[in-house]
C-alpha positions in Angstrom: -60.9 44.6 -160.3 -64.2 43.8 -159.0 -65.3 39.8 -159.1 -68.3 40.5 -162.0 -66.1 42.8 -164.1 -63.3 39.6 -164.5 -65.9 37.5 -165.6 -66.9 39.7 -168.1 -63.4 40.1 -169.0 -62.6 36.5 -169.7 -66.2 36.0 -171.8 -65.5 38.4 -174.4 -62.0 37.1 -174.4 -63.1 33.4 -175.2 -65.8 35.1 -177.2 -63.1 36.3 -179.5 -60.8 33.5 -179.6 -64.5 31.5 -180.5 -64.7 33.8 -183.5 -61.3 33.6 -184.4 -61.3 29.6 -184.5 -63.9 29.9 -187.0 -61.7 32.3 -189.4 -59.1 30.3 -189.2 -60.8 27.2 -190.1 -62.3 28.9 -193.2 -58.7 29.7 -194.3 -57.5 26.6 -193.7 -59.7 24.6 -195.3 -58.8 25.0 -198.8 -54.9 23.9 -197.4 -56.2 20.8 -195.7 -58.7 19.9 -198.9 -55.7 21.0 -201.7 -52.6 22.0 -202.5 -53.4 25.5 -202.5 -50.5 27.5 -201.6 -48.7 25.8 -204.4 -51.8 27.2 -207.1 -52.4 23.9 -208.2 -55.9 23.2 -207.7 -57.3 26.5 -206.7 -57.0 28.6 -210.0 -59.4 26.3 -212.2 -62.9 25.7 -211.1 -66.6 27.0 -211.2 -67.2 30.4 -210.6 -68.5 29.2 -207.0 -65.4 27.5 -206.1 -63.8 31.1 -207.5 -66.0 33.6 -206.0 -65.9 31.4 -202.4 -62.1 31.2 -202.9 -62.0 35.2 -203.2 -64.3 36.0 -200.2 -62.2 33.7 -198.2 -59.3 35.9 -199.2 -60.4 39.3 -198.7 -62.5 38.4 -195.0 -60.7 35.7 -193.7 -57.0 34.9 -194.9 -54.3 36.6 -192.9 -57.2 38.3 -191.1 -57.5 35.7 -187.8 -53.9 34.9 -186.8 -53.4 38.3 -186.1 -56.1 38.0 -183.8 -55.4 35.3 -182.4 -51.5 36.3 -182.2 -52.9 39.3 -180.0 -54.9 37.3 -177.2 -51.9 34.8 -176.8 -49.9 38.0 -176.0 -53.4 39.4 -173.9 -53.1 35.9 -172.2 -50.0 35.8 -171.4 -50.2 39.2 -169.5 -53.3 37.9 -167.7 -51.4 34.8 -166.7 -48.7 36.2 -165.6 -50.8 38.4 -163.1 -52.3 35.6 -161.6 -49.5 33.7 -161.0 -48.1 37.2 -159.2 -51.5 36.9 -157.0 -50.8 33.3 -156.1 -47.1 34.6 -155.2 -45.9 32.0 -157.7 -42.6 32.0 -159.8 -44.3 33.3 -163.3 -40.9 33.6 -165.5 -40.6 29.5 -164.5 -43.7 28.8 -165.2 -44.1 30.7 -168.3 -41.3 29.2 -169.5 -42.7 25.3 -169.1 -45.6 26.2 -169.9 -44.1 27.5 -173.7 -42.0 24.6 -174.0 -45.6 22.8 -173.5 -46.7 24.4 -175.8 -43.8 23.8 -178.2 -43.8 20.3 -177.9 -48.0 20.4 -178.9 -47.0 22.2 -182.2 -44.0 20.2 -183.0 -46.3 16.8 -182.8 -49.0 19.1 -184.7 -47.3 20.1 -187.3 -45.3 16.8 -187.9 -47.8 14.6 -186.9 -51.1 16.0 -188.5 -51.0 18.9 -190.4 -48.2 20.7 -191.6 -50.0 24.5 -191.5 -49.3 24.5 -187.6 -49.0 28.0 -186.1 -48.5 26.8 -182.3 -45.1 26.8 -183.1 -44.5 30.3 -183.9 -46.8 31.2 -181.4 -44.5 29.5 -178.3 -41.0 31.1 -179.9 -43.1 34.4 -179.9 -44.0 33.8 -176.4 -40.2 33.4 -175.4 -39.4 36.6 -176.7 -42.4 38.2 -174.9 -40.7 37.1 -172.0 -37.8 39.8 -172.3 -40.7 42.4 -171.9 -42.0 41.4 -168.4 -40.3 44.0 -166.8 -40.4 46.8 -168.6 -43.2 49.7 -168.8 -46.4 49.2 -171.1 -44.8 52.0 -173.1 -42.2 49.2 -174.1 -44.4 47.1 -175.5 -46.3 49.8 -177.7 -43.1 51.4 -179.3 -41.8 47.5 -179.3 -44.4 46.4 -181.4 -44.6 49.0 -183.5 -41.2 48.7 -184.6 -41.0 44.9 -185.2 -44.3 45.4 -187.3 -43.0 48.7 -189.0 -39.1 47.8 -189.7 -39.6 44.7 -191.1 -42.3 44.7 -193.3 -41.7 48.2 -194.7 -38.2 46.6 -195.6 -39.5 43.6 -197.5 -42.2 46.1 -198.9 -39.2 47.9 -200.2 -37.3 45.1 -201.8 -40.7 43.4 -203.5 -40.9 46.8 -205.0 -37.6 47.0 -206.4 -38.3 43.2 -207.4 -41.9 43.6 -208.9 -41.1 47.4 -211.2 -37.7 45.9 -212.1 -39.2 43.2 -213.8 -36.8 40.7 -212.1 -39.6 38.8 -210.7 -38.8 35.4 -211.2 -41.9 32.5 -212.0 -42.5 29.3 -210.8 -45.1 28.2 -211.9 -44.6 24.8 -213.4 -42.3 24.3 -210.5 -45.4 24.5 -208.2 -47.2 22.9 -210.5 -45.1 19.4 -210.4 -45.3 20.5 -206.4 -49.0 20.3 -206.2 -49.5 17.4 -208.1 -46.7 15.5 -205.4 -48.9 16.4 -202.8 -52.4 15.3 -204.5 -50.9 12.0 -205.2 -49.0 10.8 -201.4 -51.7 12.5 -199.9 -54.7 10.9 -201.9 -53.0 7.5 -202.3 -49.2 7.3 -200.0 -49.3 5.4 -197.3 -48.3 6.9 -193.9 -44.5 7.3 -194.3 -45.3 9.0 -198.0 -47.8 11.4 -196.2 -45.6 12.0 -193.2 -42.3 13.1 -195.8 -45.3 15.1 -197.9 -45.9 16.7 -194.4 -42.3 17.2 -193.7 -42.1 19.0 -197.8 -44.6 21.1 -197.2 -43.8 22.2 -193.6 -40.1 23.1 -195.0 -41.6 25.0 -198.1 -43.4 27.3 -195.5 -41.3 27.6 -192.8 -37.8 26.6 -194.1 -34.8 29.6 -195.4 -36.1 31.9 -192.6 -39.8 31.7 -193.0 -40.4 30.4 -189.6 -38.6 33.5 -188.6 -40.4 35.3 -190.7 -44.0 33.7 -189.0 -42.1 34.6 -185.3 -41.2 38.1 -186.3 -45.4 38.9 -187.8 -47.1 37.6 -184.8 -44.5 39.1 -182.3 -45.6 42.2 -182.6 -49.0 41.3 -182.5 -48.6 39.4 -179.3 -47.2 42.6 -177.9 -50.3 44.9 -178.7 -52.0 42.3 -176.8 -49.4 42.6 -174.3 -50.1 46.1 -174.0 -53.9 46.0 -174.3 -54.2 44.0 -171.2 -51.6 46.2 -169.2 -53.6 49.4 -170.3 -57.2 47.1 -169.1 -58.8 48.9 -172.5 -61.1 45.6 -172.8 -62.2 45.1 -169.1 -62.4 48.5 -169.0 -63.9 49.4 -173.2 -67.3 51.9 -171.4 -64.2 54.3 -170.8 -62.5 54.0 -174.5 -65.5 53.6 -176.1 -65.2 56.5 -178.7 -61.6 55.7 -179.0 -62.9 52.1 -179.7 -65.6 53.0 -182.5 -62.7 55.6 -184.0 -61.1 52.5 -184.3 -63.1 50.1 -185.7 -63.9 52.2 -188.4 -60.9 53.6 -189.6 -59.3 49.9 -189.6 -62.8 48.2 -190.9 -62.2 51.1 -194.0 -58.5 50.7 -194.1 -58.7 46.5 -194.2 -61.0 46.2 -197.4 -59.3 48.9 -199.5 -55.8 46.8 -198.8 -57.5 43.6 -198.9 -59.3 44.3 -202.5 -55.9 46.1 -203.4 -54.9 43.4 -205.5 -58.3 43.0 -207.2 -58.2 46.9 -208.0 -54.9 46.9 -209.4 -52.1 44.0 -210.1 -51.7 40.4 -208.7 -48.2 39.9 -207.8 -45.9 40.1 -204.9 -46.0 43.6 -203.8 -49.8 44.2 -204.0 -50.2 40.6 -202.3 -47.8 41.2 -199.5 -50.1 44.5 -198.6 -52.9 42.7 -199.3 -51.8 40.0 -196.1 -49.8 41.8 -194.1 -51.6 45.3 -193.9 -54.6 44.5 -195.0 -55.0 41.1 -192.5 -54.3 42.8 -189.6 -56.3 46.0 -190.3 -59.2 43.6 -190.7 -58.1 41.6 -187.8 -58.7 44.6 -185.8 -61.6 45.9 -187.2 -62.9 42.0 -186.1 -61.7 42.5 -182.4 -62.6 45.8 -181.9 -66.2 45.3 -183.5 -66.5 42.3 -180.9 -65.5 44.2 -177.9 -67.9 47.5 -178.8 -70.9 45.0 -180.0 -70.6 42.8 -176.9 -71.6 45.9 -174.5 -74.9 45.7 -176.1 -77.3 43.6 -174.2 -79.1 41.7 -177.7 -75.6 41.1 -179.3 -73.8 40.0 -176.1 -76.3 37.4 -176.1 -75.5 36.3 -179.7 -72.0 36.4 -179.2 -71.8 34.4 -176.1 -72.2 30.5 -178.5 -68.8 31.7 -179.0 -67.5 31.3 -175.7 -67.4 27.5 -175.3 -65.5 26.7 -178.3 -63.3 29.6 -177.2 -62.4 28.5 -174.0 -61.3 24.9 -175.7 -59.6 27.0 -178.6 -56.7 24.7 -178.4 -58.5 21.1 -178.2 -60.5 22.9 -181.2 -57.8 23.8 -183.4 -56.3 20.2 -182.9 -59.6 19.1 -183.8 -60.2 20.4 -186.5 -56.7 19.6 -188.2 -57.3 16.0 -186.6 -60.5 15.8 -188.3 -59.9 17.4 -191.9 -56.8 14.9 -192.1 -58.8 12.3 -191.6 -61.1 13.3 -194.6 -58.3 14.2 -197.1 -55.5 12.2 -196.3 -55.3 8.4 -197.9 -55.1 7.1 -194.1 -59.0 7.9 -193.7 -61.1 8.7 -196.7 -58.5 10.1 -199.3 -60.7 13.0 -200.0 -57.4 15.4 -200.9 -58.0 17.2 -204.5 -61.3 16.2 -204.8 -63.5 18.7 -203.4 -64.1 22.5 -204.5 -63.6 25.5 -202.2 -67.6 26.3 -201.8 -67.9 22.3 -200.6 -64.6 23.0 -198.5 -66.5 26.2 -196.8 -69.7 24.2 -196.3 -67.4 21.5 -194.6 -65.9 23.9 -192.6 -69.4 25.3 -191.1 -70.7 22.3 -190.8 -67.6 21.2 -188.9 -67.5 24.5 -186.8 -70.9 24.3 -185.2 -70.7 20.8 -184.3 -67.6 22.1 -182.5 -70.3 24.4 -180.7 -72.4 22.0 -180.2 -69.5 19.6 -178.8 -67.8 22.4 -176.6 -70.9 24.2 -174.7 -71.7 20.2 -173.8 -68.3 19.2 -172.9 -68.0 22.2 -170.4 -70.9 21.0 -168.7 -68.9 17.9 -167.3 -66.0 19.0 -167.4 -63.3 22.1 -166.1 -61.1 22.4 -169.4 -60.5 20.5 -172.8 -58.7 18.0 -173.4 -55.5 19.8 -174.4 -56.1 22.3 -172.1 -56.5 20.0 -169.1 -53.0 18.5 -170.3 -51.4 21.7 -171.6 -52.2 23.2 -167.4 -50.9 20.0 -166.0 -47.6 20.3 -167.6 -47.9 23.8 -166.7 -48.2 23.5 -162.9 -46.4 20.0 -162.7 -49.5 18.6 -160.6 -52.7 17.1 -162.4 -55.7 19.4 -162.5 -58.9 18.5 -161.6 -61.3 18.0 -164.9 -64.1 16.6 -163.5 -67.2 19.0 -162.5 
């Protein structure tokens, strides 16, 4: 590979991970500013707060881990390689640099915010590991069985659930739930927020949802896998009508099952197509798009703000849980339950491009973020240079 085409390479990838930050943060938001995934303070509102609340659904909820599940398993392949060109021992490496990794989410998740995804993200990454020394073919037929199998299983017994009528309701359960969480997170003091933390982390991940969160993005991670084995990205002139093919079907296939809900019933079964089919068919309409529209000379030069806050993406999604914490939470301004979904999306732009801003100046001075510059030293066991 030629020195100009692996710069190219590595922009569009930070260009993507950029855009996927700001996804994220739009789903997130209305989880740092409410309790929304207990339905406590989401359903009532003006028909702003509703209509913002739906488009963050349909274009942004289950729509940017994907993404970003597929460039950690991109990365990783990457990494690998040039730790093979350095003649370095990658499978020892790899390894500390997951249990870095690891440790970053556990403090995240228990520490911050409990909506932490580095978590999953670094057990993923251990199972990736098993693949290292098998074909490309591997990884395609890998992930499309641990997408496949699952999900077409629990699609199966929501079904049964849903047209059975057995579909149990909890609704004044989560109601109590979300007003537990307005009040230790408007008004506890730090040991209340940390054990509200702790309640909600377990609600999410606890009775085999973390496994559940590991077994989504795994596959994910090995498209991505794949992807940078096959060099489809650094290479997209020579897939480009496979690319556009692509883009379209998924961009047409991701709003149908996205809307699907809206179009039909809201419950468990049209939901769980709506995230899991829909989200990643959206996801990569969203990548692909990227890819295609960064060959052209006008967009490239659109899409390259996103590289800066791309190539922090880890000090930038600390930051941004760091920060909305500190709004919501009793220990800074006790904002939590108090604003509306279309104020939360403002926030969250507002919040995003000082992050641009922050990053493109940053990188002037300096080699890496701040997480990065520690997340590469625990990696290589020697302290990198950060300095410019």
């Amino acid at each position: 590979m030629s020195q100009q085409s692996n710069a190219q390479r590595i922009i569009v990838i930070d260009v993507l991970r950029g855009f996927a930050l700001l996804g994220i943060l739009l789903a997130n938001m209305p989880h740092f500013s409410s309790p929304a995934m207990y339905d406590g303070s989401v359903k009532e509102g003006s028909w702003l707060d509703r209509g913002t609340m739906a488009a963050i659904d349909v274009v942004c909820e289950a729509s940017f881990y994907p993404l970003f599940a597929f460039l950690f398993g991109f990365s990783m392949v990457l990494f690998r390689h040039r730790l093979q060109q350095r003649h370095l021992p990658f499978e020892f490496i790899l390894v500390r640099r997951l249990i870095a990794l690891l440790a970053i989410g556990v403090v995240h998740a228990f520490g911050i915010w409990f909506g932490d995804i580095l978590i999953p993200y670094a057990l993923a990454g251990a199972i990736l590991l098993l693949f290292f020394k098998v074909r490309p073919r591997v990884w395609l037929i890998g992930a499309l069985i641990c997408f496949f199998a699952p999900h077409l299983l629990m699609l199966l017994l929501l079904g049964m659930t849903v047209f059975s009528g057995k579909e149990g309701s909890s609704e004044d359960q989560d109601v109590q739930l979300a007003a537990e969480a307005i009040d230790h997170y408007q008004n506890g003091s730090l040991s209340d927020i940390f054990w509200q933390r702790w309640n909600d982390w377990m609600y999410v991940n606890g009775s085999g949802g973390l496994l559940f969160t590991v077994v989504t993005v795994l596959p994910l991670c090995l498209i991505g896998g794949y992807v940078a084995q096959k060099r489809w990205i650094e290479e997209a002139e020579r897939h480009t009508a496979v690319l556009r093919h692509v883009a379209l079907l998924s961009l047409i296939a991701g709003l149908f099952l996205k809307t699907f809900p809206y179009f039909t019933v809201n419950n468990g079964f049209t939901m769980y197509i709506q995230n899991i089919f829909g989200g990643t068919s959206l996801a990569c309409f969203y990548g692909t798009a990227i890819v295609l529209l960064f060959r052209k000379k006008q967009w490239k030069q659109k899409l390259m703000v996103f590289q800066y806050i791309g190539k922090m993406s880890l000090t930038n999604y600390l930051l941004q849980s760091l920060f909305c914490t500190l709004l919501f939470y009793h220990y800074g301004f006790g904002w939590y339950g108090k604003m509306g979904v279309f104020a939360g999306a403002l926030l969250a732009l507002f919040l995003y491009s000082a992050q641009l801003v922050i990053s493109r100046k940053w990188l002037m001075h300096f080699h890496y973020g701040p997480a990065e510059w520690v997340w590469r030293w625990v990696t290589y066991g020697k302290k990198p240079p950060l300095y410019k």
